[in-house]
C-alpha positions as CSV (number, residue, x, y, z in Angstrom):
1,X,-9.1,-165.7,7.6
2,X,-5.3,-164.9,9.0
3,X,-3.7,-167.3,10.9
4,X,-4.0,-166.4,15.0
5,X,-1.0,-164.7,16.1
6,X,1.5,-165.8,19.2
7,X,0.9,-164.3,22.5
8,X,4.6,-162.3,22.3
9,X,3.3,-160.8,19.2
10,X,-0.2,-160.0,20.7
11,X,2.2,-157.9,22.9
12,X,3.8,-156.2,19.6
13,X,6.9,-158.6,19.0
14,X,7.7,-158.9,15.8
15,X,10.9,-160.1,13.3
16,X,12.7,-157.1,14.0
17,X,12.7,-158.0,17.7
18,X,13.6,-162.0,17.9
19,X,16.6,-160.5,16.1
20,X,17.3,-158.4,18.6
21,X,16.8,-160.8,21.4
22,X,18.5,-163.7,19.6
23,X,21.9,-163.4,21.9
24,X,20.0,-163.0,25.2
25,X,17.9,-165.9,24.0
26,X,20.9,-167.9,23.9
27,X,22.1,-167.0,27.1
28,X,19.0,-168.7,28.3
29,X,17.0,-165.8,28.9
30,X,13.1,-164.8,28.4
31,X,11.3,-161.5,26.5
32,X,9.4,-160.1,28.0
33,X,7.6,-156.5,28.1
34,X,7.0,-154.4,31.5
35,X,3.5,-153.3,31.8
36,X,4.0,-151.9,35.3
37,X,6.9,-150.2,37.3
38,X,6.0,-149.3,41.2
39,X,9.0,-148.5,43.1
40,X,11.7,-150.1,41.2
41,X,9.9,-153.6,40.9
42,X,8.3,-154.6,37.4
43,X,5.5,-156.4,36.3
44,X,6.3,-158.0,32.8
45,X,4.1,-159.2,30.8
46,X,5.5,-162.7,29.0
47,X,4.3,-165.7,27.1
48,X,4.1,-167.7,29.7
49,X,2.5,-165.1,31.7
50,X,2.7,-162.1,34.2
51,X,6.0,-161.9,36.4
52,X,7.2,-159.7,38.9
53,X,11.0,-158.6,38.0
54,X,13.6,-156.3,39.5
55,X,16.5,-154.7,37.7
56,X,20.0,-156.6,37.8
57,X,22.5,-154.6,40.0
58,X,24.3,-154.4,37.0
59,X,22.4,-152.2,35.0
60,X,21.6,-150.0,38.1
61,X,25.3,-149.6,38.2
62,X,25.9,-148.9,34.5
63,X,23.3,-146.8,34.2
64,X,23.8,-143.0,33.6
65,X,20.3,-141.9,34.7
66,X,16.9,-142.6,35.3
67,X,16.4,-143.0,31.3
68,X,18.7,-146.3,31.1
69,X,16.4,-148.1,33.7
70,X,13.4,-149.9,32.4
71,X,10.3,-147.8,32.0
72,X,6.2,-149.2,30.6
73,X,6.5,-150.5,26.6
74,X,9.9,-151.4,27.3
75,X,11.0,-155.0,26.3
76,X,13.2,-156.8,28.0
77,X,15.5,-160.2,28.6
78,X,14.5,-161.8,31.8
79,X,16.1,-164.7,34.0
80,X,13.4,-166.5,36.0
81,X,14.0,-167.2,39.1
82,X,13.0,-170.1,41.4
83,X,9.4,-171.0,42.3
84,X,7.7,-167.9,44.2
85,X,11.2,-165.9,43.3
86,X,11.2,-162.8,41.2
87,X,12.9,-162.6,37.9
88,X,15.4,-160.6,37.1
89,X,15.8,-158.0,34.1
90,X,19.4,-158.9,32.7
91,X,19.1,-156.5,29.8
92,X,16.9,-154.1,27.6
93,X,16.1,-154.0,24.1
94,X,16.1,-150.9,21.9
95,X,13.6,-148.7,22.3
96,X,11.6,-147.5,18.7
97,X,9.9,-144.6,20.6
98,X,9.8,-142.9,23.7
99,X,8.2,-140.3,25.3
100,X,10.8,-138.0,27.4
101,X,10.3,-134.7,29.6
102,X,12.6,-132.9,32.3
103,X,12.1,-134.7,35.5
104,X,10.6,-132.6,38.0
105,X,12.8,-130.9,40.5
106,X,16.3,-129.1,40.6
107,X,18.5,-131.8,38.7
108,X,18.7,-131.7,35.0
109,X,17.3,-135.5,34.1
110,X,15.4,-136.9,31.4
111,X,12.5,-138.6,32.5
112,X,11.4,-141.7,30.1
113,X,7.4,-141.3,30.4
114,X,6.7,-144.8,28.2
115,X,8.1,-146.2,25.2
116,X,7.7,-148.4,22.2
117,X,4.4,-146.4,21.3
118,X,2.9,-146.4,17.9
119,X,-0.3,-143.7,18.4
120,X,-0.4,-141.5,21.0
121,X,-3.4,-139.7,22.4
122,X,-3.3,-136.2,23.2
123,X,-6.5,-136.2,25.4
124,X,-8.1,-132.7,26.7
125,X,-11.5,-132.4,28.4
126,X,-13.6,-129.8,26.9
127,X,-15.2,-129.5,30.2
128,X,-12.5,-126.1,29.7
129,X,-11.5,-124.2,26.9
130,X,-9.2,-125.6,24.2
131,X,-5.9,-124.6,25.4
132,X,-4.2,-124.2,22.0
133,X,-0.7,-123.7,23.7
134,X,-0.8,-126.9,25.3
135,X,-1.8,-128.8,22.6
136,X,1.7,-127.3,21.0
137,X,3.9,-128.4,23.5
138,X,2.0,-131.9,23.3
139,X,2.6,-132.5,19.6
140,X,5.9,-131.3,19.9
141,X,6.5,-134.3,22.7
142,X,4.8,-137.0,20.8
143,X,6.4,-135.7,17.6
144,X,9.8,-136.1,18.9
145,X,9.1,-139.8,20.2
146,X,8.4,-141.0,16.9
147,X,4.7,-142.0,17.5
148,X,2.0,-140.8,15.3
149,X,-0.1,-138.2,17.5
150,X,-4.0,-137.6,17.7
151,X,-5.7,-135.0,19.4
152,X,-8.5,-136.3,21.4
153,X,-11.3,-133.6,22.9
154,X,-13.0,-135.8,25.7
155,X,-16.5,-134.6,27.0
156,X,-17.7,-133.6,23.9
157,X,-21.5,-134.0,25.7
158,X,-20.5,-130.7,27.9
159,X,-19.2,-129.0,25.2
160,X,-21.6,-125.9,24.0
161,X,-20.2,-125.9,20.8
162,X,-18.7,-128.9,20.0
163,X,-17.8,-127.9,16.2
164,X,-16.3,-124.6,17.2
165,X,-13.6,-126.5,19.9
166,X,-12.4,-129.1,17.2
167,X,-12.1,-126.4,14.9
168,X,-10.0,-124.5,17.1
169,X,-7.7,-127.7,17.8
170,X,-7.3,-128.2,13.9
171,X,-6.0,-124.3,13.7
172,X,-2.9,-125.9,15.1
173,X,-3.1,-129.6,14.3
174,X,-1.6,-128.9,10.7
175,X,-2.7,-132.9,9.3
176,X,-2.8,-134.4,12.2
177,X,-6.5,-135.8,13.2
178,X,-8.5,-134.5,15.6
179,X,-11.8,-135.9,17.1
180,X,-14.1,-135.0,19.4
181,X,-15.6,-138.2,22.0
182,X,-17.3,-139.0,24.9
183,X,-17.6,-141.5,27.3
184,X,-20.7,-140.9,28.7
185,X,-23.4,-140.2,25.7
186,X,-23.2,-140.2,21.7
187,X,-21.0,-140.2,19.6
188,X,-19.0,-142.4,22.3
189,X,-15.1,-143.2,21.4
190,X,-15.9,-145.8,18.9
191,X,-14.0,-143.4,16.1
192,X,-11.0,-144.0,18.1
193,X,-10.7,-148.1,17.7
194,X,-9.3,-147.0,14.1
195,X,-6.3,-146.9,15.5
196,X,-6.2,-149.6,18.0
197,X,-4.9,-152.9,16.3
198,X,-3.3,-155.8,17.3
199,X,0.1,-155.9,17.9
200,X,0.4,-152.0,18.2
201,X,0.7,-150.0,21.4
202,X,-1.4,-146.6,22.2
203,X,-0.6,-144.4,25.0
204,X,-2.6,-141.8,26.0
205,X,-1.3,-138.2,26.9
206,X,-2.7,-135.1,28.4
207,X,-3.2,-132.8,31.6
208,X,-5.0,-134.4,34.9
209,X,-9.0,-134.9,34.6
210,X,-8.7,-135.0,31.1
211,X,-10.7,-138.7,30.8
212,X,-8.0,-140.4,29.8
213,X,-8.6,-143.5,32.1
214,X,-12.4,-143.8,31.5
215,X,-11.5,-143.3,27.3
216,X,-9.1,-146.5,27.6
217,X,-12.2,-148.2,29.7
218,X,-14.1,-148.0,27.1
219,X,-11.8,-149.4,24.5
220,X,-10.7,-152.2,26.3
221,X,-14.6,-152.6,27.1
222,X,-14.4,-153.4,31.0
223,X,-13.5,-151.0,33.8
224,X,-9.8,-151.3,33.5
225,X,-8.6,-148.5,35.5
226,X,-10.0,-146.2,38.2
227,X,-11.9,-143.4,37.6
228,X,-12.9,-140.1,39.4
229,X,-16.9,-138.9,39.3
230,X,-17.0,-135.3,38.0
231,X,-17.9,-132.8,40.3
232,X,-21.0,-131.4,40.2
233,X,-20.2,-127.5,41.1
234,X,-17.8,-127.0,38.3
235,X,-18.4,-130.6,35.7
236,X,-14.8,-131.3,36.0
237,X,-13.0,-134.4,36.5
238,X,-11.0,-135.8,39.2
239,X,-7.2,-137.0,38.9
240,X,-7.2,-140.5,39.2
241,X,-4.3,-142.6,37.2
242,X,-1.1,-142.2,39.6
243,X,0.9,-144.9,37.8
244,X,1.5,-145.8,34.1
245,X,0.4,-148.9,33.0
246,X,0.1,-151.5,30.1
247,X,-3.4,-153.0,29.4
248,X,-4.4,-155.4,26.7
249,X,-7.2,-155.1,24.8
250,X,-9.3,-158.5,23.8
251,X,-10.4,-157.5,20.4
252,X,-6.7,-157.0,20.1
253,X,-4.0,-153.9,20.6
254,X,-2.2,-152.6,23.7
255,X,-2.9,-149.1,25.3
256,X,-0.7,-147.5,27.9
257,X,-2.5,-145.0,30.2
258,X,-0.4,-142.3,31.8
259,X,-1.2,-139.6,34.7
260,X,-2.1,-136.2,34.3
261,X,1.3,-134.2,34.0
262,X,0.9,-130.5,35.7
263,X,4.2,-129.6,34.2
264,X,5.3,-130.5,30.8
265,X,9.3,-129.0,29.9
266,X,10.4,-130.7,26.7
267,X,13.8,-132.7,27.5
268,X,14.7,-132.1,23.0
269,X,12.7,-130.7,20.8
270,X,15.1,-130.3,17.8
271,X,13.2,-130.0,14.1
272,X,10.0,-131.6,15.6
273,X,9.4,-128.1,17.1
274,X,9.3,-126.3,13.9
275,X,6.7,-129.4,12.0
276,X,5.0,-128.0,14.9
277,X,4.7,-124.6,14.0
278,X,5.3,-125.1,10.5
279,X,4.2,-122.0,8.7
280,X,7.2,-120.3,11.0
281,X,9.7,-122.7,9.7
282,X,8.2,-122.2,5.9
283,X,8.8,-118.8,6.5
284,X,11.7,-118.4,7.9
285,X,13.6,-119.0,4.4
286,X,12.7,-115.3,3.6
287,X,14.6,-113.6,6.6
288,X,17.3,-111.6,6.5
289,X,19.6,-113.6,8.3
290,X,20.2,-117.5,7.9
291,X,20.0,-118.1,12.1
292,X,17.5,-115.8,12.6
293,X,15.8,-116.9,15.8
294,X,12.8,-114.5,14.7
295,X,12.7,-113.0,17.8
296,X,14.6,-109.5,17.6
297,X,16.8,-109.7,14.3
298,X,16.2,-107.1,11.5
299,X,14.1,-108.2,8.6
300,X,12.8,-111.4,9.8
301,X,9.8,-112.5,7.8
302,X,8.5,-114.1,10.9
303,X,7.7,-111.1,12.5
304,X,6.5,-108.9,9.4
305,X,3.9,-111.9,9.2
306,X,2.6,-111.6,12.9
307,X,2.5,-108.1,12.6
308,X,0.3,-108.5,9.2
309,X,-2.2,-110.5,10.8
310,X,-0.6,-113.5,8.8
311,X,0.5,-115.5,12.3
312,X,-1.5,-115.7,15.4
313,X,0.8,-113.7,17.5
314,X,-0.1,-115.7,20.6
315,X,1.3,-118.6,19.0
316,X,4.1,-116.8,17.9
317,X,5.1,-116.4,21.7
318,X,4.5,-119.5,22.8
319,X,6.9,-120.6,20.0
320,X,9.5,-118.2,21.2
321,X,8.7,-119.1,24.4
322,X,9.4,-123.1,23.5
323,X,12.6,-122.0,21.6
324,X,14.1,-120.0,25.0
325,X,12.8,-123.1,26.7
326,X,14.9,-125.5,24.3
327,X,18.1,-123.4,24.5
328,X,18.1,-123.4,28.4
329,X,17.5,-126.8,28.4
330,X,20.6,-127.2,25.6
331,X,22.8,-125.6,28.4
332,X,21.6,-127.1,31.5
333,X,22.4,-130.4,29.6
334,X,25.6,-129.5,28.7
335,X,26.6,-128.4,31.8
336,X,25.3,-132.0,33.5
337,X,27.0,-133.7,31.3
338,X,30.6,-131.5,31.8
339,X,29.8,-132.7,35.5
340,X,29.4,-136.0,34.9
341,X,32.4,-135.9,32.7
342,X,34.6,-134.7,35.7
343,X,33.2,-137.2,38.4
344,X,33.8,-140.2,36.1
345,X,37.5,-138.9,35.6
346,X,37.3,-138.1,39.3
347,X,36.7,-142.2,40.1
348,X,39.5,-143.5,37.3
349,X,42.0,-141.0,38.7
350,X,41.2,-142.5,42.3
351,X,41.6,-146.0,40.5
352,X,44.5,-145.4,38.9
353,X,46.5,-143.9,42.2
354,X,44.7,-147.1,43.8
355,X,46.4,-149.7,41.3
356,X,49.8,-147.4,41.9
357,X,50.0,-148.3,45.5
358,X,49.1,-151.4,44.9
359,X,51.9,-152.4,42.8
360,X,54.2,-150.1,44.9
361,X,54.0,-152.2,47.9
């Protein structure tokens, strides 16, 4: 029988981490790891319990965008406050994974959805057809992160041909798993606890209505989180999770639920886009051209095997449509950061002419 483990490491601290934290922990401060963010104020989940915490002016200052500030997984070095105060988060830790997008709207941000995730969830309904091109861009996300991904069909009970959808989600899964549940008749979700485990963090992914929320009930075994009643006219589920958040299991594991995202634009892709489509990148050793972007060089082997039958050519344009998205995104980025480059020489030059008069007088 194993020896019970600490509450930090029922959250998923381990050696690696009281390494990490050892100069904070001499500064007098406490881990801790946010389970909740609501409008800049954090609830952290520590071993001596649950505390609200806000970000240190500090970091708010230092920070060069949204992605610096603390998001759900994240651990971080607290300073308590007095009785009824809230705590303070002096510093973060490292993060092993993360989950990033393009924020929505005009700027060119990264968006942190979660991080420190071990197994993510991509969760679709099959109350709709599989939407192969979404499952793409999915594994491409959690992929990148560093989390292992698993593509989870919810509502396999409305399904009408249950086999057929998970064989058409394994046409693009290449080896990563995919299984069909439901949360409201047989087989149930129970093939999922596999990969729940204590210590280790799930999140789970996927559009809006999906069943992400009532799949994490289930896990955990109470009713957790909110959930919408499907509607009758079309069997489709309601939108319901409107925050991330960090719940702990009692057999044991974390899992961070996440709402619905209507738009997903990868913030990087790099080489996780091509173990996504990776019979394109197998055979893209054969074209002409070493930086053939298979799109409308001369003898690209990419394109001789769509046009054979060899490559599913609507998977072929979503790829291409990925890649244009990816090189956009590469300039947009470059061009924020060239901005940022000039308004931070900007403030020193002000500074400097500051510290001129200064001594002038």
């Amino acid at each position: 029988m194993s020896d019970p483990i600490s509450p930090l490491e029922s959250l998923g601290w381990d050696p690696g981490r009281d390494a990490e934290f050892a100069p904070h922990r001499a500064s007098g401060l406490m881990p801790g790891r946010v389970s909740l963010e609501h409008n800049h104020v954090y609830r952290v989940m520590t071993e001596a319990g649950e505390l609200l915490a806000e970000t240190a002016g500090r970091i708010k200052h230092q920070a060069e965008g949204r992605r610096e500030l603390p998001v759900v997984g994240d651990w971080v070095a607290l300073r308590t406050g007095g009785s009824g105060a809230r705590a303070t988060v002096a510093a973060m830790l490292p993060r092993r994974s993360w989950f990033s997008r393009r924020a929505a709207g005009r700027e060119t941000e990264e968006q942190v959805i979660a991080a420190n995730v071990d197994v993510a969830f991509i969760v679709f309904g099959l109350d709709k057809p599989v939407n192969q091109r979404a499952i793409e861009r999915y594994l491409t996300l959690v992929r990148r992160s560093g989390a292992q991904p698993v593509i989870v069909l919810n509502k396999s009970d409305v399904s009408e041909d249950v086999g057929a959808d998970v064989a058409e989600a394994t046409v693009i899964a290449g080896d990563v798993p995919v299984h069909a549940v439901s949360t409201h008749a047989a087989p149930g979700v129970g093939v999922l606890e596999q990969f729940v485990a204590a210590g280790k963090t799930l999140a789970l992914l996927g559009p809006s209505g999906a069943g992400k929320s009532s799949i994490v009930n289930r896990l955990v075994g109470e009713e957790r989180l909110p959930t919408g009643e499907v509607r009758d006219w079309d069997r489709r589920g309601r939108h319901t999770s409107v925050h991330r958040e960090l719940v702990m299991r009692a057999a044991g594991g974390l899992i961070i639920d996440t709402p619905g995202m209507r738009e997903l634009q990868l913030w990087e892709a790099g080489d996780d886009l091509d173990a996504t489509f990776d019979e394109i990148s197998a055979l893209s050793a054969e074209c002409r051209f070493r930086d053939c972007r298979h799109n409308a060089e001369p003898g690209c082997a990419v394109k001789a095997a769509v046009a054979e039958g060899r490559i599913d050519p609507a998977r072929y344009d979503n790829y291409l449509k990925l890649c244009e998205e990816q090189t956009a995104m590469e300039k947009m980025r470059d061009e924020r950061a060239l901005r940022e480059q000039k308004r931070k020489a900007k403030i020193g030059s002000k500074a400097l002419k500051a510290m001129q008069k200064d001594r002038d007088r």
